[in-house]
C-alpha positions, 0 to 999 in steps of 0.5 A, a space after each residue: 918448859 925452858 921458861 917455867 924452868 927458869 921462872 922456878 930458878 929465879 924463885 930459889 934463889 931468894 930463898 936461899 938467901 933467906 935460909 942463908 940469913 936467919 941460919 947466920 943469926 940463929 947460930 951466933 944466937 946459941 950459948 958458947 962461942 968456938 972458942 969455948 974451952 973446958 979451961 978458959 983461954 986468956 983474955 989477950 989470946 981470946 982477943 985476939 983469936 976473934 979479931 983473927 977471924 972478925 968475930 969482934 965487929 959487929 954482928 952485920 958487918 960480919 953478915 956483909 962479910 959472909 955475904 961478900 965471901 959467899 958471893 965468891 964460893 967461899 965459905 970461910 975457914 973452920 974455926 975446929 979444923 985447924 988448916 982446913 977451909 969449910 970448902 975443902 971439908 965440904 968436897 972430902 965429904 960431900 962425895 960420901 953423902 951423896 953417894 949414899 944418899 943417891 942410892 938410898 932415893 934409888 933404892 926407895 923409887 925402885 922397890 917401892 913403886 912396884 910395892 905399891 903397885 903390886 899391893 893396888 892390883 891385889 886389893 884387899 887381899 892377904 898381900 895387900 894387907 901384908 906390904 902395907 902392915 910392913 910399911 907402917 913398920 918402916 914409917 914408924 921405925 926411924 933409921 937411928 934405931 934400924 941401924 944398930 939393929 942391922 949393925 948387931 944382927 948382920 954384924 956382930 951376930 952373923 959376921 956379914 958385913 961391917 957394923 962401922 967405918 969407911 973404906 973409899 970404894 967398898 960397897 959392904 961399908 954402905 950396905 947397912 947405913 944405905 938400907 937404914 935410909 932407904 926404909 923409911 922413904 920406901 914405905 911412904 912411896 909404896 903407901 902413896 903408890 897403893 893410893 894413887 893407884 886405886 884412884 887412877 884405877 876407877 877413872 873412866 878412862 882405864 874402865 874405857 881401855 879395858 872394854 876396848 880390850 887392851 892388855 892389863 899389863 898395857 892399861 897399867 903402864 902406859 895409862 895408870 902409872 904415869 898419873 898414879 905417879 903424881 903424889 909420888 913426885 910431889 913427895 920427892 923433896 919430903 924423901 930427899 929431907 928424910 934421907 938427908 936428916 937421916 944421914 945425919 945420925 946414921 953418918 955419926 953412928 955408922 963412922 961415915 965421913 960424910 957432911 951430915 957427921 961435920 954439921 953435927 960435930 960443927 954444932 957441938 963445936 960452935 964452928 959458925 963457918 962449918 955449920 952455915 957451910 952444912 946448911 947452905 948445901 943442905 939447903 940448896 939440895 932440897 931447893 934444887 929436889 923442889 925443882 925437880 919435882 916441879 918439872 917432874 910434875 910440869 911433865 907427869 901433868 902438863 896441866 900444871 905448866 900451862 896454868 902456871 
């Protein structure tokens, strides 16, 4: 397990470092610069500005530069927060977004996986058709139009929780941008499950267990679940993506002072630095969620490890 962990490692970081490059150049390719200003700044403060933070050399001396600084931990300056490194902005709002993030995954593995299962053992029946009817909702409906919802009806109508802000350590704040998140992963993972539970519940061998007449509940989870909860891994970094470009609005639409409101306001701005700081983490987690999944695979089906 200790080498197919490693060998996996080793083909991330490459492409970190492609994500890393075309990112840089992609977002010096856009129209405007950082320094764009409703009224135009004079040609010598201009200057002198771009010489202040190199962007006056040429593009792959400012790439080898970034590379160098990057090698180090160090992503630059930001070019809108005055007195602020892309680093120092990252850890005041990476804790945010990861903590809702967390809980949203969580949220849709715990609710979503007894979903399914219980609508697999009630196939074809008036549960089954209601859990997966309300699944399809909750696939269709994306989080920024679940959120206002939540916000008017448990905020502003019933005066429950809070509709926007953040309070270090208050839970009611998370309430509603973590159930905005949670939807749409919940009803794909319980989707998933239902399927891959029926299939695993006509293999042979669960028949096998059956007729040597061992517990139902005992078949279901010891034998079914642990197969049936293949496709459900392999759909872990879809989640983490969903979870993570949803918090990017519901961050913004909520007052959440996480990363996803900084990549938004960074790509508004045409701060470089911050948006390539956004990016790089955002990248690094879904590479590190596919690693996860790998080995939540190599584990689930030892199969896959061996062959590999």
């Amino acid at each position: 397990m200790i080498r197919y962990f490693l060998k996996r490692l080793a083909g991330a970081i490459p492409t970190l470092l492609v994500i890393v490059t075309i990112s840089f150049f992609l977002v010096r390719a856009a129209p405007g610069g950082p320094f764009d200003q409703e009224q135009s700044l004079p040609p010598e403060i201009l200057a002198n500005l771009q010489s202040a933070y190199g962007l006056d050399q040429p593009m792959w001396t400012q790439y080898g530069r970034y590379l160098a600084a990057l090698a180090h931990g160090d992503f630059g300056p930001s070019f809108k927060y005055k007195d602020f490194t892309v680093t120092e902005l990252i850890k005041q709002g990476f804790p945010v977004t990861l903590q809702i993030g967390c809980m949203a995954l969580i949220l849709a593995l715990a609710l979503g996986i007894p979903i399914g299962t219980f609508a697999a053992l009630r196939h074809n029946s008036i549960a089954d058709y209601a859990t997966m009817s309300l699944a399809v909702v909750g696939i269709a409906i994306p989080s920024f139009v679940v959120l206002p919802f939540l916000g008017l009806l448990f905020g502003i109508r019933l005066h429950w929780l809070p509709v926007a802000g953040w309070e270090p350590g208050s839970i009611r704040h998370l309430v509603l941008p973590v159930i905005a998140l949670t939807l749409p992963p919940l009803a794909v993972i319980a989707r998933l499950t239902r399927g891959s539970m029926l299939e695993v519940l006509r293999s042979l061998y669960i028949r096998t267990a059956l007729a040597k007449g061992l517990p139902w509940r005992t078949v279901i989870l010891r034998h079914a679940l642990r197969p049936a909860l293949l496709p459900v891994a392999g759909y872990l970094a879809p989640a983490v993506a969903s979870i993570m470009t949803g918090s990017l609005v519901v961050e913004s639409i909520a007052g959440l002072p996480g990363i996803g409101r900084y990549l938004v306001q960074g790509a508004l701005n045409r701060d470089y630095t911050l948006v390539m700081g956004m990016v790089i983490i955002y990248s690094a987690l879904l590479i590190l969620m596919g690693l996860v999944v790998d080995l939540l695979y190599a584990w689930l089906d030892p199969r896959v490890r061996f062959q590999s």
